[in-house]
MARSEVO-907471 format. One record per residue: residue number from 0; residue in one letter; x, y, z of N, C-alpha, C in turn. Coordinates in nm, 2 decimals. Example, Ala and Ser with C-alpha at 12.3 -4.5 7.8 and 13.67 -1.06 7.14 Angstrom:
BEGIN
(atom 0, 'a', (1.32, -0.57, 0.78), (1.23, -0.45, 0.78), (1.32, -0.33, 0.78))
(atom 1, 's', (1.28, -0.22, 0.71), (1.37, -0.11, 0.71), (1.29, 0.00, 0.79))
***
This chain:
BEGIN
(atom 0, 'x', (-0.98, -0.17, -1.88), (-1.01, -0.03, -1.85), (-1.13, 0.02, -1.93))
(atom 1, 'x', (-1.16, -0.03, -2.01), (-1.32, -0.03, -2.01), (-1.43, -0.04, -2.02))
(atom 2, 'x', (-1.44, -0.13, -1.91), (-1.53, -0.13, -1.86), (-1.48, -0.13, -1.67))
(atom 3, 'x', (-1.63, -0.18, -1.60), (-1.58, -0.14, -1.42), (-1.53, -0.25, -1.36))
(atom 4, 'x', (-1.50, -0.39, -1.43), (-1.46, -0.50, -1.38), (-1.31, -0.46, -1.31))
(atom 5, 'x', (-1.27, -0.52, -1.18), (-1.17, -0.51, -1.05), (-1.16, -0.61, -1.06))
(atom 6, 'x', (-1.01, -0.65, -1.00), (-0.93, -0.78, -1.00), (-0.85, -0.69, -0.84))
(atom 7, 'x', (-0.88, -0.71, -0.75), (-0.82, -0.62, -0.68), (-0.71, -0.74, -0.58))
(atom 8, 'x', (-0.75, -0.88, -0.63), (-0.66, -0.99, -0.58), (-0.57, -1.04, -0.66))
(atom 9, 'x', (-0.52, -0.98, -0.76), (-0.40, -1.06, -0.86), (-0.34, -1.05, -0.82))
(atom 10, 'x', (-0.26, -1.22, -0.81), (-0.16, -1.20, -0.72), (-0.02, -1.28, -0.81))
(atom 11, 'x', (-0.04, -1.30, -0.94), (0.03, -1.35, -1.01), (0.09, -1.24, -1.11))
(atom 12, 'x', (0.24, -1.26, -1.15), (0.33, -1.23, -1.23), (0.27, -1.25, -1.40))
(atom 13, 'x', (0.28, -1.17, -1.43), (0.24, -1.14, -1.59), (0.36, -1.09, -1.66))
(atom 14, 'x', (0.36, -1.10, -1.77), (0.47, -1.06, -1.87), (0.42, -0.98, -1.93))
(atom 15, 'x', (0.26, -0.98, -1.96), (0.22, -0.86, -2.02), (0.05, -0.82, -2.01))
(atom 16, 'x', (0.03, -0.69, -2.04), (-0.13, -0.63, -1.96), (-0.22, -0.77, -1.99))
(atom 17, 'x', (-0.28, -0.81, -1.86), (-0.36, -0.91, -1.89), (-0.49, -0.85, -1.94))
(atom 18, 'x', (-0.57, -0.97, -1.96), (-0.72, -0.88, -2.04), (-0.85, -0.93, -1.93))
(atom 19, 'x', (-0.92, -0.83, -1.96), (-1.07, -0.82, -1.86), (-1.12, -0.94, -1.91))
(atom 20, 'x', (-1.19, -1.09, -1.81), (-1.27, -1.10, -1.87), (-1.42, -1.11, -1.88))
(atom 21, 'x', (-1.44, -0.98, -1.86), (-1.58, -0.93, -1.91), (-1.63, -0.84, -2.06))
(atom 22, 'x', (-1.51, -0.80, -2.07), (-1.46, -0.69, -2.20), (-1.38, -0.70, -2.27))
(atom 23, 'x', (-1.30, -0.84, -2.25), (-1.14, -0.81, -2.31), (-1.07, -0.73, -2.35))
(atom 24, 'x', (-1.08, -0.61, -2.27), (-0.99, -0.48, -2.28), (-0.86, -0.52, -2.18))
(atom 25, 'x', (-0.81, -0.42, -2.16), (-0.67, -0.46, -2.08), (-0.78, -0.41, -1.94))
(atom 26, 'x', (-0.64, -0.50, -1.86), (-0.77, -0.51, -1.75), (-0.65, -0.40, -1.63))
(atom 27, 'x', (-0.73, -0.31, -1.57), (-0.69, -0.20, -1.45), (-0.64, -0.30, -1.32))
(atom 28, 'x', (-0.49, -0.25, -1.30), (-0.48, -0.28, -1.21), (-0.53, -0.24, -1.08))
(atom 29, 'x', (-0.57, -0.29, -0.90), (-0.68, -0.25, -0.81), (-0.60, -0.15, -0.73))
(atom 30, 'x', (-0.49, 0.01, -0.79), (-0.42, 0.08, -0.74), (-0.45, 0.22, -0.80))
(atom 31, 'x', (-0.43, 0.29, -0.71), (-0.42, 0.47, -0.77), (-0.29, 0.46, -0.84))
(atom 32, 'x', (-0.29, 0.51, -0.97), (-0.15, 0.50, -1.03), (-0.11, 0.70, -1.02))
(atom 33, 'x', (0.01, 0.74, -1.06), (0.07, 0.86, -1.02), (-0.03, 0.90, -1.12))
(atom 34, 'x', (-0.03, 1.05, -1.05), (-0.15, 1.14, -1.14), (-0.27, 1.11, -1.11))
(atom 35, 'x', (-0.32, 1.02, -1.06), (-0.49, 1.01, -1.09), (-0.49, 1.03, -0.91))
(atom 36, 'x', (-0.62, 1.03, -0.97), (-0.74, 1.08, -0.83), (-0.76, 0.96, -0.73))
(atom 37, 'x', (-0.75, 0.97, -0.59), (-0.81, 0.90, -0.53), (-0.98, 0.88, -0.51))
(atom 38, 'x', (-0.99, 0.73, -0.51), (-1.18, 0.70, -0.49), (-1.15, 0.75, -0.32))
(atom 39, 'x', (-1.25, 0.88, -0.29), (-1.29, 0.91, -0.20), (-1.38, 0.81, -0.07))
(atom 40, 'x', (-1.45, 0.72, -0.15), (-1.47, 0.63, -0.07), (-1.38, 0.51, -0.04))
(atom 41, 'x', (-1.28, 0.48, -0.12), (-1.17, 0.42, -0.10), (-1.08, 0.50, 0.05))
(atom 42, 'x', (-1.04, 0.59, 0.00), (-0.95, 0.68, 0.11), (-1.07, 0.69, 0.26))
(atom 43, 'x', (-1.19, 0.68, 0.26), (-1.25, 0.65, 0.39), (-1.26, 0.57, 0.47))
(atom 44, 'x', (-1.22, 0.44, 0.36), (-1.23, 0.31, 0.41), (-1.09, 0.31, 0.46))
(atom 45, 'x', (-0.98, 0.37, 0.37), (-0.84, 0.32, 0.44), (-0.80, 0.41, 0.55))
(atom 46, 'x', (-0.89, 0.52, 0.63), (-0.88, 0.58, 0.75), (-0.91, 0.52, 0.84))
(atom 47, 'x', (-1.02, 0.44, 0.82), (-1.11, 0.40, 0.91), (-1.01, 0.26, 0.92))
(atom 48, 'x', (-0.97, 0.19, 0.86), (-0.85, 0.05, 0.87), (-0.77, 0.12, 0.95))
(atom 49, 'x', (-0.71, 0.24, 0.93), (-0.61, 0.27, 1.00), (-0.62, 0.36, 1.15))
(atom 50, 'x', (-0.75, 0.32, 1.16), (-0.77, 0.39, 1.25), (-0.78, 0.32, 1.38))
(atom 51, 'x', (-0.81, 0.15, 1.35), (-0.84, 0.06, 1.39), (-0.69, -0.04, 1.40))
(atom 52, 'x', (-0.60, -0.02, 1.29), (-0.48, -0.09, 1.32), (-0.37, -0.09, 1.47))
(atom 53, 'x', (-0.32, -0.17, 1.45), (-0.16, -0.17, 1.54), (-0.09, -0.28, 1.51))
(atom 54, 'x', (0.01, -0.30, 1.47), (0.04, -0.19, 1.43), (0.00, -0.17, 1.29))
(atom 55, 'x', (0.04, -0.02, 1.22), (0.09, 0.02, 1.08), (0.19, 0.00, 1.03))
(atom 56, 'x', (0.22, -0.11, 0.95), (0.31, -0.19, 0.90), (0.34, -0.08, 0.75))
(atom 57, 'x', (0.46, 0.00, 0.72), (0.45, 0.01, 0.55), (0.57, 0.01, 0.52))
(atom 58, 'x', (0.57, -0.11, 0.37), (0.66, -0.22, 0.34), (0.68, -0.14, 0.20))
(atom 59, 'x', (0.81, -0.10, 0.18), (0.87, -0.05, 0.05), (0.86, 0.07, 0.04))
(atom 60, 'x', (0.89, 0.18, 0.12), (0.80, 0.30, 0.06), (0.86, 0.38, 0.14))
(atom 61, 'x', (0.94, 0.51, 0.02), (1.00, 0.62, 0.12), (0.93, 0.71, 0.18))
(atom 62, 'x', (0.79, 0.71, 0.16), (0.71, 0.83, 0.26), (0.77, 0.95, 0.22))
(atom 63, 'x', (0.79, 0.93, 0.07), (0.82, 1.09, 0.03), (0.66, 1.13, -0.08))
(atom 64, 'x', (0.61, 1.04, -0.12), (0.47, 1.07, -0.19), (0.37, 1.09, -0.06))
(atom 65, 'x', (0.29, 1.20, -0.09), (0.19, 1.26, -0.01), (0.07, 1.12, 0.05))
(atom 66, 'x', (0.05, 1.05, -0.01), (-0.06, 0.93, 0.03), (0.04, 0.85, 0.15))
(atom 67, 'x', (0.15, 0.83, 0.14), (0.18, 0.73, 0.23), (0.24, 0.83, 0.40))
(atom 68, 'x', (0.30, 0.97, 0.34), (0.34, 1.08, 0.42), (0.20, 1.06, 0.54))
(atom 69, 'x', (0.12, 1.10, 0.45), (-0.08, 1.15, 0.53), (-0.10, 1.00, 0.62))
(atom 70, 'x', (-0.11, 0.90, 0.58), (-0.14, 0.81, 0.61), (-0.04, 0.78, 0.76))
(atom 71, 'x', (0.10, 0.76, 0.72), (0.17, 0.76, 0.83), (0.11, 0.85, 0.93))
(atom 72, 'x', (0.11, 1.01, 0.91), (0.09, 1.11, 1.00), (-0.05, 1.06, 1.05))
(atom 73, 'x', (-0.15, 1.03, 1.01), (-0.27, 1.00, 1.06), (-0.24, 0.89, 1.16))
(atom 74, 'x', (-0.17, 0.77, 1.12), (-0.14, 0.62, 1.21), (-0.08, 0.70, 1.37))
(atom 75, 'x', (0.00, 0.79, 1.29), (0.09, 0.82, 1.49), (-0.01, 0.90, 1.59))
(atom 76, 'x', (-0.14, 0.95, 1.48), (-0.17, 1.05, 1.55), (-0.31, 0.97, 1.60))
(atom 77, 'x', (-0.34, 0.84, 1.57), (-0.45, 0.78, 1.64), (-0.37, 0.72, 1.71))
(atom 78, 'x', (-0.25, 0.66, 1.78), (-0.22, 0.60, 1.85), (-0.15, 0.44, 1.77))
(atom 79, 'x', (-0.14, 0.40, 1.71), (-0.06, 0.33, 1.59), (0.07, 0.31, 1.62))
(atom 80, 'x', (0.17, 0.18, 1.67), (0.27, 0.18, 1.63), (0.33, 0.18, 1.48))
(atom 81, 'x', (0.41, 0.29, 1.47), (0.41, 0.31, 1.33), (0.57, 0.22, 1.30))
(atom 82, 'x', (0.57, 0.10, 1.17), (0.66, 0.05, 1.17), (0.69, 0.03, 1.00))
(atom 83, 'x', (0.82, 0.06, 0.92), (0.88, 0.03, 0.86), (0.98, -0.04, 0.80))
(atom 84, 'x', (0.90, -0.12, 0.67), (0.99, -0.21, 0.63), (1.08, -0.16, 0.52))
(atom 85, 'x', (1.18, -0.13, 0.50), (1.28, -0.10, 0.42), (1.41, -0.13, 0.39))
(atom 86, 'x', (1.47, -0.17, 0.26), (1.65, -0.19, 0.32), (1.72, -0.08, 0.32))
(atom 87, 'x', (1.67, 0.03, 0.32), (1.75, 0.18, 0.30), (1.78, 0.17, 0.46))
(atom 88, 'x', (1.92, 0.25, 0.45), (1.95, 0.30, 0.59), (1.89, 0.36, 0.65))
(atom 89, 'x', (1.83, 0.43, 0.62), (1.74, 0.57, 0.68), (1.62, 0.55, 0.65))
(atom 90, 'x', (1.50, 0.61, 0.71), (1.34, 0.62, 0.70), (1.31, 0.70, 0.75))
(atom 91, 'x', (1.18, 0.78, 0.71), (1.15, 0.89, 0.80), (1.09, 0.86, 0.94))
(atom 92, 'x', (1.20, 0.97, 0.99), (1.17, 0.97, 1.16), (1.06, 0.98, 1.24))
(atom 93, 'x', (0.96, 0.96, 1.13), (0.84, 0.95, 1.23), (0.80, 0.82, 1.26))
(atom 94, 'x', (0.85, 0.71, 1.19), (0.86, 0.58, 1.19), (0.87, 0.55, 1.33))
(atom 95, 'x', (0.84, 0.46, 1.46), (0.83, 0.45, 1.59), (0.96, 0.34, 1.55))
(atom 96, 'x', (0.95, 0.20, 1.46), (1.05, 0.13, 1.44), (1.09, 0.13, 1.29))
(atom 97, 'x', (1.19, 0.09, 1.27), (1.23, 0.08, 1.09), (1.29, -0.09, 1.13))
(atom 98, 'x', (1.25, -0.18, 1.04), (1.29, -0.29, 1.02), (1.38, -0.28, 0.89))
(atom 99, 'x', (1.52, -0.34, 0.90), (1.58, -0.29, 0.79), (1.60, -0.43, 0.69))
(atom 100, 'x', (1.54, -0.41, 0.56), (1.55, -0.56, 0.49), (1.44, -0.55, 0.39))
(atom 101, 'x', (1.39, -0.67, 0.30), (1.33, -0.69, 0.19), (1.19, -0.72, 0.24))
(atom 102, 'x', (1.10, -0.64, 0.13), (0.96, -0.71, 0.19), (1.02, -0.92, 0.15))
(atom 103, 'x', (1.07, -0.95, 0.11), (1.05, -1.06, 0.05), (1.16, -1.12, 0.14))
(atom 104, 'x', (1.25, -1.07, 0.25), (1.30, -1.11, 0.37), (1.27, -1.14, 0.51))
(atom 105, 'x', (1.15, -0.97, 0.51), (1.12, -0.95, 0.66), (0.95, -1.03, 0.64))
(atom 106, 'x', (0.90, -1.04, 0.56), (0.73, -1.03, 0.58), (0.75, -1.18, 0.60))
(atom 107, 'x', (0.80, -1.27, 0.57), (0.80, -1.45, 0.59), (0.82, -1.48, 0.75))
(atom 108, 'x', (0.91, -1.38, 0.77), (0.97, -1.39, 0.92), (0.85, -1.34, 0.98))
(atom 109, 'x', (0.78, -1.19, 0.99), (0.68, -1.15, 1.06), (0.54, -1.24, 1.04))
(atom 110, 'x', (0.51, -1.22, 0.90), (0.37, -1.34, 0.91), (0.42, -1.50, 0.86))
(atom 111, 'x', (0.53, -1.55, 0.91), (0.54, -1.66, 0.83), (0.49, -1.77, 0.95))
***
């Protein structure tokens, strides 16, 4: 985190903050964490993906935080089948399908 070095592909388990190596500072994970600001040109780019999807797949996530709420409401409203992966009984009803189960159940079966 300080410096601008992205790792926006880690895809490996750590036990503890890995370090930049450009800076050896602790290195930023490639996510908006709660409280901070969205990169505006980030959120353009993820319109424009979703504008272009079918479906809109979202895996883990009650759609009760405003980012994934907007996003869903944007997917149904371009035409998007909107589908959810969750083991909760329930999802919000704007969901077209709810798949009920583990990202680490259902995503092997869908892309496996």
């Amino acid at each position: 985190m300080d410096c601008d070095f992205r790792n926006d592909d880690d895809r490996q388990a750590h036990t503890s903050v890995p370090s930049c190596p450009d800076c050896g500072g602790p290195l930023r994970p490639g996510m908006v964490l709660f409280g901070e600001r969205r990169d505006p040109d980030a959120e353009m780019a993820t319109r424009r993906a979703v504008r272009s999807c079918e479906p809109y797949l979202a895996v883990g996530t009650s759609s009760v935080v405003n980012t994934s709420t907007g996003l869903l409401r944007y997917a149904g409203d371009v035409g998007a089948l909107t589908v959810c992966v969750d083991p909760a009984p329930t999802v919000d009803s704007r969901y077209a399908v709810h798949v009920r189960g583990t990202a680490a159940q259902v995503l092997p079966v869908l892309f496996g």
